[in-house]
mmCIF file as Biopython writes it, N, C-alpha, C and O atoms, coordinates in Angstrom:
data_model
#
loop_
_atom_site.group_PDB
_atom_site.id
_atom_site.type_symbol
_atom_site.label_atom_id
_atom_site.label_alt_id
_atom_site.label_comp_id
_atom_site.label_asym_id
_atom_site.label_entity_id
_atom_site.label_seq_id
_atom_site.pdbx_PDB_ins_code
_atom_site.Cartn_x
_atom_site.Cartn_y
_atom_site.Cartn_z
_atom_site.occupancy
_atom_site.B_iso_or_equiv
_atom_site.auth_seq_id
_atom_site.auth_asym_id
_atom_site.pdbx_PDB_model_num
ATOM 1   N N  . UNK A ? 1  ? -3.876  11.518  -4.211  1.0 0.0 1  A 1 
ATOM 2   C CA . UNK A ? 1  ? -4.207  11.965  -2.876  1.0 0.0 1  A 1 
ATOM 3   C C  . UNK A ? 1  ? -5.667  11.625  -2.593  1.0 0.0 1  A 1 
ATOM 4   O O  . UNK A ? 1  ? -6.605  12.112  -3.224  1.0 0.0 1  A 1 
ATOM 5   N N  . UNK A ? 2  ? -5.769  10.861  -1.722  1.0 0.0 2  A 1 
ATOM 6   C CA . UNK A ? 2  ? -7.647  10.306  -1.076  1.0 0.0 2  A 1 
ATOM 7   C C  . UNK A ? 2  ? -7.530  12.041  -0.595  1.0 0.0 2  A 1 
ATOM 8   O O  . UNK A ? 2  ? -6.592  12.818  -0.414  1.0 0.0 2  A 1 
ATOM 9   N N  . UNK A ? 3  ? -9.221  12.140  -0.503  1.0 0.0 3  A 1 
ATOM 10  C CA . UNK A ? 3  ? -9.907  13.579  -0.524  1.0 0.0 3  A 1 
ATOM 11  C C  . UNK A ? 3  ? -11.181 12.660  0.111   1.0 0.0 3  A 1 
ATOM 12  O O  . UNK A ? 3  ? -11.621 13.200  1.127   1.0 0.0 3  A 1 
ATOM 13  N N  . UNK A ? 4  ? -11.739 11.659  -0.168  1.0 0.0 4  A 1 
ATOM 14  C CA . UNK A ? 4  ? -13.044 11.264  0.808   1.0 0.0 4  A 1 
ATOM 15  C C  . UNK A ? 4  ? -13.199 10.233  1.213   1.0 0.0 4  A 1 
ATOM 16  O O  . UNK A ? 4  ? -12.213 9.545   1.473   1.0 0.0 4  A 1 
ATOM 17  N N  . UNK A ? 5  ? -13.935 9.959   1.327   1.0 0.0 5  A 1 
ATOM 18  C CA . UNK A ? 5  ? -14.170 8.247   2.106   1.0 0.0 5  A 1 
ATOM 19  C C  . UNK A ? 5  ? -14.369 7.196   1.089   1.0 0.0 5  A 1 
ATOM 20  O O  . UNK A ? 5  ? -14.261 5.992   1.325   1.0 0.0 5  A 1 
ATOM 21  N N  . UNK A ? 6  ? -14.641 7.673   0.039   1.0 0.0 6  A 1 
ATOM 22  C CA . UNK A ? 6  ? -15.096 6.599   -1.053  1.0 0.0 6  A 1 
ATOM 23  C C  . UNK A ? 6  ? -13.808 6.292   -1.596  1.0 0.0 6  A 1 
ATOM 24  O O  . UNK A ? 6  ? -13.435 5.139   -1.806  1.0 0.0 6  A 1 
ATOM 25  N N  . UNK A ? 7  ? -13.058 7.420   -1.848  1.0 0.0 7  A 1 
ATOM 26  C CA . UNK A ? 7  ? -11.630 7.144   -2.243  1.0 0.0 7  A 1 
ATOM 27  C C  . UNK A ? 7  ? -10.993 6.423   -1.668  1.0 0.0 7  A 1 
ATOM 28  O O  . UNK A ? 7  ? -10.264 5.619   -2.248  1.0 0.0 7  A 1 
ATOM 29  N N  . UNK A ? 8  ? -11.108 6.523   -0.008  1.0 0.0 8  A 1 
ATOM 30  C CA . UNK A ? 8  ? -10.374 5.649   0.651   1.0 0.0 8  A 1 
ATOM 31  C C  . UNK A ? 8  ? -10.556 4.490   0.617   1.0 0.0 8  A 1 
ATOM 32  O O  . UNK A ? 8  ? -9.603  3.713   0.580   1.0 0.0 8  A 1 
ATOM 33  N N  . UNK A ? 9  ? -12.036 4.007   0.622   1.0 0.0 9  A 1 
ATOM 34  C CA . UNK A ? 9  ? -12.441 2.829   -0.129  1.0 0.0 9  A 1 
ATOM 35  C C  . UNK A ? 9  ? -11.845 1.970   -0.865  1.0 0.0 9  A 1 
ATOM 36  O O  . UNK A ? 9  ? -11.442 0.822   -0.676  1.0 0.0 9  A 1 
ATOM 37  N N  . UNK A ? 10 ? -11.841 2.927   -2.032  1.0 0.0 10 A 1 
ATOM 38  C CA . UNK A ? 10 ? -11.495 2.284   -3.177  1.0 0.0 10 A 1 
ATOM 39  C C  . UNK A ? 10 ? -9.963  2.198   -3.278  1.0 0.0 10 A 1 
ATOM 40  O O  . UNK A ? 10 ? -9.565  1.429   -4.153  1.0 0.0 10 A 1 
ATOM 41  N N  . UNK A ? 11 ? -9.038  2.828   -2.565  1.0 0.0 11 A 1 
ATOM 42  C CA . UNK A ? 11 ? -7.604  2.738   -2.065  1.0 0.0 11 A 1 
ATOM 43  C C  . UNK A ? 11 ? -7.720  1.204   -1.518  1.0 0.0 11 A 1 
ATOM 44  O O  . UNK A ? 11 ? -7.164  0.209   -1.983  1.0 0.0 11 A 1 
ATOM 45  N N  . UNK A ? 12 ? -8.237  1.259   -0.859  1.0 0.0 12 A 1 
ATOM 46  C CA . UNK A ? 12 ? -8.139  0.070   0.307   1.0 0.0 12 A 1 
ATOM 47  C C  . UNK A ? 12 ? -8.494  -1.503  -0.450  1.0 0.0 12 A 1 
ATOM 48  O O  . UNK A ? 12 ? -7.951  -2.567  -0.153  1.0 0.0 12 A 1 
ATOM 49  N N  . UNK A ? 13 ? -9.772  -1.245  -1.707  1.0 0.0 13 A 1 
ATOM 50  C CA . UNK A ? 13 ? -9.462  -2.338  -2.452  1.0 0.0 13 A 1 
ATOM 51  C C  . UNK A ? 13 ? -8.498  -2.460  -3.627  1.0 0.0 13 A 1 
ATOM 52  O O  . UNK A ? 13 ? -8.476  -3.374  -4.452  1.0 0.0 13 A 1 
ATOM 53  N N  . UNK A ? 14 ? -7.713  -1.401  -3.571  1.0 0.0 14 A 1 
ATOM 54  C CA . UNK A ? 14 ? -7.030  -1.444  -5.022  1.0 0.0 14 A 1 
ATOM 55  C C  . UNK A ? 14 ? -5.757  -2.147  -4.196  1.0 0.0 14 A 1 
ATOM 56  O O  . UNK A ? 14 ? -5.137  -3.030  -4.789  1.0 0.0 14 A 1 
ATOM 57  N N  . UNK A ? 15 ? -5.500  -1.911  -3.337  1.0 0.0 15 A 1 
ATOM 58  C CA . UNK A ? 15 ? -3.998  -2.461  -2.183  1.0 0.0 15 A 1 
ATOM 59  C C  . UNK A ? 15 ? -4.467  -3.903  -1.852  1.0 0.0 15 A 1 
ATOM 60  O O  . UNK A ? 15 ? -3.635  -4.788  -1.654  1.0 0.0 15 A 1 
ATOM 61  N N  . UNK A ? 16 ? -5.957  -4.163  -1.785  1.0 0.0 16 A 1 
ATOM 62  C CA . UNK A ? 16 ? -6.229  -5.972  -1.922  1.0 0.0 16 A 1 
ATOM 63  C C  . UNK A ? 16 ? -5.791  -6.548  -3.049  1.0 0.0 16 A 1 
ATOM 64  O O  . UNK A ? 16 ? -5.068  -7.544  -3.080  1.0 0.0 16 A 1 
ATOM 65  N N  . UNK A ? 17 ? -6.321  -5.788  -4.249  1.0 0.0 17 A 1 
ATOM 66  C CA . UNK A ? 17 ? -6.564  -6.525  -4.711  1.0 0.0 17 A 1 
ATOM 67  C C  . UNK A ? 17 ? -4.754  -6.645  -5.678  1.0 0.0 17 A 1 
ATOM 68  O O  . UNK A ? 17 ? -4.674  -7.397  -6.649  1.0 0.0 17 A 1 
ATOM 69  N N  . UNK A ? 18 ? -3.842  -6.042  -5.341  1.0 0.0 18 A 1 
ATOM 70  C CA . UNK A ? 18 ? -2.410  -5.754  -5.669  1.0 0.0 18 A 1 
ATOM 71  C C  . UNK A ? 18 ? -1.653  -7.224  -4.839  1.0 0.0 18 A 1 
ATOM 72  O O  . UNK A ? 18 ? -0.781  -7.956  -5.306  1.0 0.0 18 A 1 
ATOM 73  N N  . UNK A ? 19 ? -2.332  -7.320  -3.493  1.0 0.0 19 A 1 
ATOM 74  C CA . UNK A ? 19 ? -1.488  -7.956  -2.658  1.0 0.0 19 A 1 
ATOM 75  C C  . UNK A ? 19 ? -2.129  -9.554  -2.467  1.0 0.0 19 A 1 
ATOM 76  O O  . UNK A ? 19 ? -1.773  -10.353 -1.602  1.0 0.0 19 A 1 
ATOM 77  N N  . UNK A ? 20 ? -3.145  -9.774  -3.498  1.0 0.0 20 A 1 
ATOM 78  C CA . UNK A ? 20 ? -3.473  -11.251 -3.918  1.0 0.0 20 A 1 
ATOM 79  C C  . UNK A ? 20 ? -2.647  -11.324 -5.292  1.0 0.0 20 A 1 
ATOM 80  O O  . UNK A ? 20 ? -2.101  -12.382 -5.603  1.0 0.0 20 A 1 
ATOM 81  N N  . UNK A ? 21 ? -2.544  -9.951  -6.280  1.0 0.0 21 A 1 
ATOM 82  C CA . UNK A ? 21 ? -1.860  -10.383 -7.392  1.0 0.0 21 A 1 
ATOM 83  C C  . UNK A ? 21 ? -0.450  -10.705 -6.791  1.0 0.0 21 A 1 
ATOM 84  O O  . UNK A ? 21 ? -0.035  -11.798 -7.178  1.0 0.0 21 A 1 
ATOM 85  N N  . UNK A ? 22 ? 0.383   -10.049 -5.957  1.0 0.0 22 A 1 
ATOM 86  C CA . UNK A ? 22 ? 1.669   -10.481 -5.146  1.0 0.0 22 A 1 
ATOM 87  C C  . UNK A ? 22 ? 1.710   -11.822 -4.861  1.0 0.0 22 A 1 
ATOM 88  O O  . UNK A ? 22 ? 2.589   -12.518 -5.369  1.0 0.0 22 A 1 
ATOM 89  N N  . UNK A ? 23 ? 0.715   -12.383 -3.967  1.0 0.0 23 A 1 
ATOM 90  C CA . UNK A ? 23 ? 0.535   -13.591 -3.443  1.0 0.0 23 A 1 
ATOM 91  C C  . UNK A ? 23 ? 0.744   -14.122 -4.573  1.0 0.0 23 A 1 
ATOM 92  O O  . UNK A ? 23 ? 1.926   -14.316 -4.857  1.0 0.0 23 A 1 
ATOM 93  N N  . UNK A ? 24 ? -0.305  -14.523 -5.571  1.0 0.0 24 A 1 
ATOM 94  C CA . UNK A ? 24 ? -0.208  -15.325 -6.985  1.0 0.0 24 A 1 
ATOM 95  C C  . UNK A ? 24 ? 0.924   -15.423 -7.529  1.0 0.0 24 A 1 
ATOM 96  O O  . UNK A ? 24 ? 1.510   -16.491 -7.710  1.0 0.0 24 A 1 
ATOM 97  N N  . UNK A ? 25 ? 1.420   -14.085 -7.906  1.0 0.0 25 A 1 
ATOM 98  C CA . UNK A ? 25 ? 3.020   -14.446 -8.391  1.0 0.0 25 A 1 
ATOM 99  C C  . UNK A ? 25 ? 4.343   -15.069 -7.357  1.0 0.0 25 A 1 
ATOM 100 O O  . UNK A ? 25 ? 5.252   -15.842 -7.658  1.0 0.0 25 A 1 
ATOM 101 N N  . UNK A ? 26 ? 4.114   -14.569 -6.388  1.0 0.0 26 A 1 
ATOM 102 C CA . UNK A ? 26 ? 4.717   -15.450 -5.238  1.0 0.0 26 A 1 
ATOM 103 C C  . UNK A ? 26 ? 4.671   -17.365 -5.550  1.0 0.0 26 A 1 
ATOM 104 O O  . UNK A ? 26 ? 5.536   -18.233 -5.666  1.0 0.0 26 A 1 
ATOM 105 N N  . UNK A ? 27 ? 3.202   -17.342 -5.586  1.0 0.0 27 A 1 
ATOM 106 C CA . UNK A ? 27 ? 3.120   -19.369 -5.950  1.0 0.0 27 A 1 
ATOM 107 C C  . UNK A ? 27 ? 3.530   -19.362 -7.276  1.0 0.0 27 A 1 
ATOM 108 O O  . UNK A ? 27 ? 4.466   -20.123 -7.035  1.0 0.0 27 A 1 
ATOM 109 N N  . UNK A ? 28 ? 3.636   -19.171 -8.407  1.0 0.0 28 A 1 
ATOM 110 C CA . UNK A ? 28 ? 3.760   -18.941 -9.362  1.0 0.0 28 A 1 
ATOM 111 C C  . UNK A ? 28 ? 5.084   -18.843 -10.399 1.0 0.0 28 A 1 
ATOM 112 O O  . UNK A ? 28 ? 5.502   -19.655 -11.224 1.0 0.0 28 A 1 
ATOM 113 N N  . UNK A ? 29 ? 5.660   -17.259 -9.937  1.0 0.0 29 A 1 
ATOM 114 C CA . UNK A ? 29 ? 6.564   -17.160 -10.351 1.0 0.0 29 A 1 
ATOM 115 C C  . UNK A ? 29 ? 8.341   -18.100 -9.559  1.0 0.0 29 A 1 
ATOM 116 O O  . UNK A ? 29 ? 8.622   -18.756 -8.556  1.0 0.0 29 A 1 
ATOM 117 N N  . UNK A ? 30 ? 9.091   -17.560 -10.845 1.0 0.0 30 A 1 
ATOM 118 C CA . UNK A ? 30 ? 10.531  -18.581 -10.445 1.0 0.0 30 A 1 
ATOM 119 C C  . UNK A ? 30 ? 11.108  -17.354 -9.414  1.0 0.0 30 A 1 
ATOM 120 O O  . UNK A ? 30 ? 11.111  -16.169 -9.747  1.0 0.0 30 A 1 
ATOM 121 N N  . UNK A ? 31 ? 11.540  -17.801 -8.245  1.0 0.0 31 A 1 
ATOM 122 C CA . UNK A ? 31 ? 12.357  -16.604 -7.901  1.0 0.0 31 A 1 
ATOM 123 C C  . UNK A ? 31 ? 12.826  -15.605 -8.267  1.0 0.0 31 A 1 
ATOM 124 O O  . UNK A ? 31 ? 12.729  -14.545 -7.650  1.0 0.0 31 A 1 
ATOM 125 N N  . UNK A ? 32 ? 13.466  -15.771 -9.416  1.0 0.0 32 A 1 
ATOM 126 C CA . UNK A ? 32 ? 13.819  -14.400 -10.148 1.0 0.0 32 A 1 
ATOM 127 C C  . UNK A ? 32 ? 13.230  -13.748 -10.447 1.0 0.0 32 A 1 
ATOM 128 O O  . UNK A ? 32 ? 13.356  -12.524 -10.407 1.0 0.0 32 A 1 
ATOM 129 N N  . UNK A ? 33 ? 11.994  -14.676 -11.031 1.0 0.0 33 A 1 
ATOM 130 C CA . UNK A ? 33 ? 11.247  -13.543 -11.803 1.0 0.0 33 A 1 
ATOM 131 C C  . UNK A ? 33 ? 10.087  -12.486 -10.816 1.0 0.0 33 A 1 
ATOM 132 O O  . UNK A ? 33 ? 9.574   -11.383 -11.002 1.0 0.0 33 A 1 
ATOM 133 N N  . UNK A ? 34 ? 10.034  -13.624 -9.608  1.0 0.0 34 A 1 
ATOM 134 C CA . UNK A ? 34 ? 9.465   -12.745 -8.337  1.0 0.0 34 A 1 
ATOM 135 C C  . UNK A ? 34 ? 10.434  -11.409 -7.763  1.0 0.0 34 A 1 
ATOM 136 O O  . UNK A ? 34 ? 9.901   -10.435 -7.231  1.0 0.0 34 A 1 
ATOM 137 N N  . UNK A ? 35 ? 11.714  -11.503 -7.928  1.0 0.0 35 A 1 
ATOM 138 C CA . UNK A ? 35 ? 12.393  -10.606 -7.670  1.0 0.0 35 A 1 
ATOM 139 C C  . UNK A ? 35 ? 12.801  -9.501  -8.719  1.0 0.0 35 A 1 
ATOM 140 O O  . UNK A ? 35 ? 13.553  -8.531  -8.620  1.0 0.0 35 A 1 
ATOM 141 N N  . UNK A ? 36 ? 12.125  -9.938  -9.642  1.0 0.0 36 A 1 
ATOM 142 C CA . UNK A ? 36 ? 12.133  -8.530  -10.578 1.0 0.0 36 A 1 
ATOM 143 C C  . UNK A ? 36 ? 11.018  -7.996  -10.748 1.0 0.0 36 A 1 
ATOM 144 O O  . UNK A ? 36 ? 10.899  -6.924  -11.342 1.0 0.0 36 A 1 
ATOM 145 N N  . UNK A ? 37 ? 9.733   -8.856  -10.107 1.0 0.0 37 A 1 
ATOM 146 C CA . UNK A ? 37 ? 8.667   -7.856  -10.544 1.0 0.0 37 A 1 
ATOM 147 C C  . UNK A ? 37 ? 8.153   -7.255  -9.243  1.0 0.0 37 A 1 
ATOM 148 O O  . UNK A ? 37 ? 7.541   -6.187  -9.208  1.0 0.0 37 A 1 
ATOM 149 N N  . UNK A ? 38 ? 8.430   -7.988  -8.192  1.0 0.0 38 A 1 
ATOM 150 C CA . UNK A ? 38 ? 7.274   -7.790  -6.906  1.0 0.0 38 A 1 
ATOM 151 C C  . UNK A ? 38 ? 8.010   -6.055  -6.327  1.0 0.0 38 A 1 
ATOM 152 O O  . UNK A ? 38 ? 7.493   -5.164  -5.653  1.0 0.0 38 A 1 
ATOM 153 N N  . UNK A ? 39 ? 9.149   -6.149  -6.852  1.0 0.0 39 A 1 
ATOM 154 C CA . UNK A ? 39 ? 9.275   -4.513  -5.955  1.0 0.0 39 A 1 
ATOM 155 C C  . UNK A ? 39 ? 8.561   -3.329  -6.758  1.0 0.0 39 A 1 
ATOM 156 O O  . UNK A ? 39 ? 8.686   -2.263  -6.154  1.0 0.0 39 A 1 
ATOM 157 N N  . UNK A ? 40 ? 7.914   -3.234  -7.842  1.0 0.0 40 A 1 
ATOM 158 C CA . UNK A ? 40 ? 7.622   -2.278  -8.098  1.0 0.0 40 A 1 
ATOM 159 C C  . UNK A ? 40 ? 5.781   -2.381  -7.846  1.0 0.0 40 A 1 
ATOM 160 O O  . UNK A ? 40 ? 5.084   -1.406  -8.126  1.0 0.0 40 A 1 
ATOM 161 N N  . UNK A ? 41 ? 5.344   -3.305  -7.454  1.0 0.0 41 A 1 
ATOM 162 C CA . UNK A ? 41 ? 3.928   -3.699  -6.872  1.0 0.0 41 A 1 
ATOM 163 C C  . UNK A ? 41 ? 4.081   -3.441  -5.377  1.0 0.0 41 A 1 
ATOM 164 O O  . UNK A ? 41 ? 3.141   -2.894  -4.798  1.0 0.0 41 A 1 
ATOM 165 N N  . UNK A ? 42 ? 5.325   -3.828  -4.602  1.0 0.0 42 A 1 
ATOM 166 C CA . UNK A ? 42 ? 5.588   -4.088  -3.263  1.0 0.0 42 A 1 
ATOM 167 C C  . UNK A ? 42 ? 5.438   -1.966  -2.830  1.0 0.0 42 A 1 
ATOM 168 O O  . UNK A ? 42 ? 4.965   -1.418  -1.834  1.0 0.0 42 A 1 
ATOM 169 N N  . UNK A ? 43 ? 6.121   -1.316  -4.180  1.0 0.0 43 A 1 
ATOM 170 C CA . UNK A ? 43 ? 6.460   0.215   -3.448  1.0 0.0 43 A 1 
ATOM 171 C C  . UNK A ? 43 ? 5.044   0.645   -3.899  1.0 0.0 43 A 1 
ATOM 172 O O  . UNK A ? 43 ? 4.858   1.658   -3.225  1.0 0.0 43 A 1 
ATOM 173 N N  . UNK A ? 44 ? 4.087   0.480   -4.555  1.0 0.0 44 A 1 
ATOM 174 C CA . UNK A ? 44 ? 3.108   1.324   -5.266  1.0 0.0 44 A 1 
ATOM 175 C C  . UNK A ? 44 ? 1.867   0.934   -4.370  1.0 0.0 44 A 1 
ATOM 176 O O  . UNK A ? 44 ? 0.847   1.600   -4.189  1.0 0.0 44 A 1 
ATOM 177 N N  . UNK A ? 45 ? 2.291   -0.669  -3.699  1.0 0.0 45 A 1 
ATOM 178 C CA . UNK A ? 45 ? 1.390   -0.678  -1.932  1.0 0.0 45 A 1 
ATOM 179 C C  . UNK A ? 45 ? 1.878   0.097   -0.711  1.0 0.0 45 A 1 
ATOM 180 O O  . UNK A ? 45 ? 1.306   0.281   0.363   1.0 0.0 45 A 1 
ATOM 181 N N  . UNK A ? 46 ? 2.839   0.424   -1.053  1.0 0.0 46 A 1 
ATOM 182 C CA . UNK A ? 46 ? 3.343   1.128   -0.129  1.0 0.0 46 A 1 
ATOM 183 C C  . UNK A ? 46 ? 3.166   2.824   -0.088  1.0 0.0 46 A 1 
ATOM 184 O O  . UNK A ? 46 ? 3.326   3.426   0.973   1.0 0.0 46 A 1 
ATOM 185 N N  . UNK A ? 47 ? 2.837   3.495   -1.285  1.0 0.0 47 A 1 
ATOM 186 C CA . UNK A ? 47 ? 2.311   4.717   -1.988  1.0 0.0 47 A 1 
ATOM 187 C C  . UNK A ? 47 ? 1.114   4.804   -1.116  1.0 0.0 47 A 1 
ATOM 188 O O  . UNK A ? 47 ? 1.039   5.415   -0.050  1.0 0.0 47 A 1 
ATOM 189 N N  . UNK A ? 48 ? -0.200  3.827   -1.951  1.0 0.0 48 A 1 
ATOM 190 C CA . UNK A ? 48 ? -1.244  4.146   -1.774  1.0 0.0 48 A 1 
ATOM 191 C C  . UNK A ? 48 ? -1.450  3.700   -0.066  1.0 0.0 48 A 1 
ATOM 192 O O  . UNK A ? 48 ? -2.497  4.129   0.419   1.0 0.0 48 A 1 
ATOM 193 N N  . UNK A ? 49 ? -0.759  3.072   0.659   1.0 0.0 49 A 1 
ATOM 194 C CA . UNK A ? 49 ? -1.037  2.864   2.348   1.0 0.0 49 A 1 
ATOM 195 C C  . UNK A ? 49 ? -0.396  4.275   3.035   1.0 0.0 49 A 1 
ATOM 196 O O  . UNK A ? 49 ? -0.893  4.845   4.006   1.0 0.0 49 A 1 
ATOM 197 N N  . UNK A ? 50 ? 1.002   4.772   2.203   1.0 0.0 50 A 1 
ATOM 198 C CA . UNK A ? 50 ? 1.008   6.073   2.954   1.0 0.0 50 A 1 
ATOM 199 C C  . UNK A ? 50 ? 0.051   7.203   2.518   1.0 0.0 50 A 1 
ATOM 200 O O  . UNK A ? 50 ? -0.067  8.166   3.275   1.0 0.0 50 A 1 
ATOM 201 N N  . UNK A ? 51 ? -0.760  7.159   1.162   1.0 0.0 51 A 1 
ATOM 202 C CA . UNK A ? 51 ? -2.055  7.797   1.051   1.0 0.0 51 A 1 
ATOM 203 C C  . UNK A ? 51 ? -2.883  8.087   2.252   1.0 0.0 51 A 1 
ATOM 204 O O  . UNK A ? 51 ? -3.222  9.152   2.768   1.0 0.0 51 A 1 
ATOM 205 N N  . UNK A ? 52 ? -3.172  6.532   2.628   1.0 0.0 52 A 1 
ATOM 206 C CA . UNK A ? 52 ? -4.383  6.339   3.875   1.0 0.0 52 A 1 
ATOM 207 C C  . UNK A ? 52 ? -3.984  7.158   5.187   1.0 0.0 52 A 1 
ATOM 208 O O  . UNK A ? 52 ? -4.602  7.964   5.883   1.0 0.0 52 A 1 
ATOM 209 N N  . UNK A ? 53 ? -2.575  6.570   5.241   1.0 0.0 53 A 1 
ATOM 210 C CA . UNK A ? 53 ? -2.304  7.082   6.562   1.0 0.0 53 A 1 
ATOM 211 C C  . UNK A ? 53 ? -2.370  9.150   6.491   1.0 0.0 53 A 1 
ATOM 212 O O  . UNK A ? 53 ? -2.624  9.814   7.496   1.0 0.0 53 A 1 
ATOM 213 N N  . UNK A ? 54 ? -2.141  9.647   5.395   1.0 0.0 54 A 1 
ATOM 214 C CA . UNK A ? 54 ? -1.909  10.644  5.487   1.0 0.0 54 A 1 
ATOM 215 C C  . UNK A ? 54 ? -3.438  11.173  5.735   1.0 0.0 54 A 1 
ATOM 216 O O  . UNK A ? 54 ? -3.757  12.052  6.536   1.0 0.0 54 A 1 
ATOM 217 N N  . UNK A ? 55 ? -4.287  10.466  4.894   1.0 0.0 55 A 1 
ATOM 218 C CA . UNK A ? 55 ? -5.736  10.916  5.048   1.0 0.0 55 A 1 
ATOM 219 C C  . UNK A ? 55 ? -6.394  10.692  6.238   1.0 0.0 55 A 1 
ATOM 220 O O  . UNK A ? 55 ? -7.331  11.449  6.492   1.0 0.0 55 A 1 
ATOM 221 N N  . UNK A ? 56 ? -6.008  9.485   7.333   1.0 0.0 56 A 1 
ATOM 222 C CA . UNK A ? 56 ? -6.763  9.100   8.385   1.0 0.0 56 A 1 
ATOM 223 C C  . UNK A ? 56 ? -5.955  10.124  9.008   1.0 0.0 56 A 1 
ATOM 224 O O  . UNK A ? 56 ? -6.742  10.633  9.805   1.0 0.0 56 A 1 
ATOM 225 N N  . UNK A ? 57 ? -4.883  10.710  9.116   1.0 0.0 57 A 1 
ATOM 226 C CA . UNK A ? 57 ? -3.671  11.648  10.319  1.0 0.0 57 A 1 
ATOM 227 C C  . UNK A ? 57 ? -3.143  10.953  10.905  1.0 0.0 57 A 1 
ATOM 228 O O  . UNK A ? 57 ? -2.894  11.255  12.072  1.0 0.0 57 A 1 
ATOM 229 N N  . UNK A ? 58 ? -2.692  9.609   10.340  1.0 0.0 58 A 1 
ATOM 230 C CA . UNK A ? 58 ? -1.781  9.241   11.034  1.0 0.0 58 A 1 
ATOM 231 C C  . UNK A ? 58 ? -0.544  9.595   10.933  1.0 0.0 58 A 1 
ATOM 232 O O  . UNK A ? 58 ? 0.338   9.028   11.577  1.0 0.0 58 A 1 
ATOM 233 N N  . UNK A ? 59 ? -0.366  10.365  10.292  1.0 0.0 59 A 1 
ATOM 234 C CA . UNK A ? 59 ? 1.141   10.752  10.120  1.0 0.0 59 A 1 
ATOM 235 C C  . UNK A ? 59 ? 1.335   12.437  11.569  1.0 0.0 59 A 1 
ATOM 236 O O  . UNK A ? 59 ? 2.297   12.760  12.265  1.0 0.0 59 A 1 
ATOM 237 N N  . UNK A ? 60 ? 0.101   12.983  11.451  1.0 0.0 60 A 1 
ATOM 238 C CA . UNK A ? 60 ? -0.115  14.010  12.720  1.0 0.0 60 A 1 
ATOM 239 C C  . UNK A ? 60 ? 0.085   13.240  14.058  1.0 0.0 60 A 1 
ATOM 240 O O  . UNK A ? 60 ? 1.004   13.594  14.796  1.0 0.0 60 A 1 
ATOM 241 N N  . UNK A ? 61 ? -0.753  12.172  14.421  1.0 0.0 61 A 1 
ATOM 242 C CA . UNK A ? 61 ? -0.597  11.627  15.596  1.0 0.0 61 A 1 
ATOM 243 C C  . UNK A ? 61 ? 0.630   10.911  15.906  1.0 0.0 61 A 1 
ATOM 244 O O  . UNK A ? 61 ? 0.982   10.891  17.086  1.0 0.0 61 A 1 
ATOM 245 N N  . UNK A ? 62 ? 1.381   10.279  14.973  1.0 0.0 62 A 1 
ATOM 246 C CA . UNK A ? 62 ? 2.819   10.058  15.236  1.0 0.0 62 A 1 
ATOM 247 C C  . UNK A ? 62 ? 3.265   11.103  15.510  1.0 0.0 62 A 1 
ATOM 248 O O  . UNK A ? 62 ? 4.006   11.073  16.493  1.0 0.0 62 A 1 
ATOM 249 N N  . UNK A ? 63 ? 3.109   12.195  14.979  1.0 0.0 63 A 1 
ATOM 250 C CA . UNK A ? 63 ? 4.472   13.310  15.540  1.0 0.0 63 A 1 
ATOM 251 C C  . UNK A ? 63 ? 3.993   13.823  16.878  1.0 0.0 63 A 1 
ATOM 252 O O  . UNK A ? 63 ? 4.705   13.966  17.871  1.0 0.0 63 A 1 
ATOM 253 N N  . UNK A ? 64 ? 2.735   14.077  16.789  1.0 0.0 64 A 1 
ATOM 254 C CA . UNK A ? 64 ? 2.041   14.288  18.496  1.0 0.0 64 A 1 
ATOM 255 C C  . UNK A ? 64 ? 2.385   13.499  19.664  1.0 0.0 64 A 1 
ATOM 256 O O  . UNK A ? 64 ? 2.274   14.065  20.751  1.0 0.0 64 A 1 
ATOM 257 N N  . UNK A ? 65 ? 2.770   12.336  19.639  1.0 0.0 65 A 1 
ATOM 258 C CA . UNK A ? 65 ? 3.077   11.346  20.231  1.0 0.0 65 A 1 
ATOM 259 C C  . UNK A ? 65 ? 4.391   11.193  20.183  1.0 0.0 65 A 1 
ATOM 260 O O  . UNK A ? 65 ? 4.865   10.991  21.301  1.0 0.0 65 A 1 
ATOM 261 N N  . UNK A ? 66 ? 5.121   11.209  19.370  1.0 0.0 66 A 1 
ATOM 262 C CA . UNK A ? 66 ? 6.860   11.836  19.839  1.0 0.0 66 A 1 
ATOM 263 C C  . UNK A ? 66 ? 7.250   12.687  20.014  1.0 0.0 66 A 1 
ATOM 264 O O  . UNK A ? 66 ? 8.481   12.660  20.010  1.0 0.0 66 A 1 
ATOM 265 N N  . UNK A ? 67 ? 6.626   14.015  20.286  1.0 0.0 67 A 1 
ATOM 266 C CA . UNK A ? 67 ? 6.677   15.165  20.636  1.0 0.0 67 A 1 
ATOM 267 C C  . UNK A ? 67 ? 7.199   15.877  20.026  1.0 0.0 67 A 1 
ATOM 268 O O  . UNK A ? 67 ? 7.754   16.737  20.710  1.0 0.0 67 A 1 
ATOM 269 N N  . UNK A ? 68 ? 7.373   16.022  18.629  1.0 0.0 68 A 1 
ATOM 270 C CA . UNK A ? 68 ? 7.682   16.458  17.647  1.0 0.0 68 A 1 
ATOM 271 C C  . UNK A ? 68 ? 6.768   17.890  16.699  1.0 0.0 68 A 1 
ATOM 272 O O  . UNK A ? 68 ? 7.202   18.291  15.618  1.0 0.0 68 A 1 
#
């Protein structure tokens, strides 16, 4: 769970620097082997971005905005 700004920071380069290792194995790997590894890199960018969003409120202003 981000708690400050530095965290978020450092969220924000740890999800770079995940989604150049993606890219790389993308040129790299054989299809298969891209399809056995990239989903568990693909969900753990997907973890730490719903981190952010929870910390910036974006998950508040969506529901504010659908009237929820």
């Amino acid at each position: 769970m981000i708690e400050s700004d530095t965290q978020l920071t450092v969220t924000q380069a740890q999800i770079q620097r995940l989604e150049y290792a993606l890219a790389a194995l993308r040129r790299t790997a054989t299809p298969a082997e891209f399809a056995a590894q990239a989903p568990a890199v693909i969900e753990h960018i997907r973890r730490m971005r719903d981190e952010i969003d929870t910390y910036l409120g974006m998950h508040e202003i969506e529901a504010t905005s659908l009237g929820t």
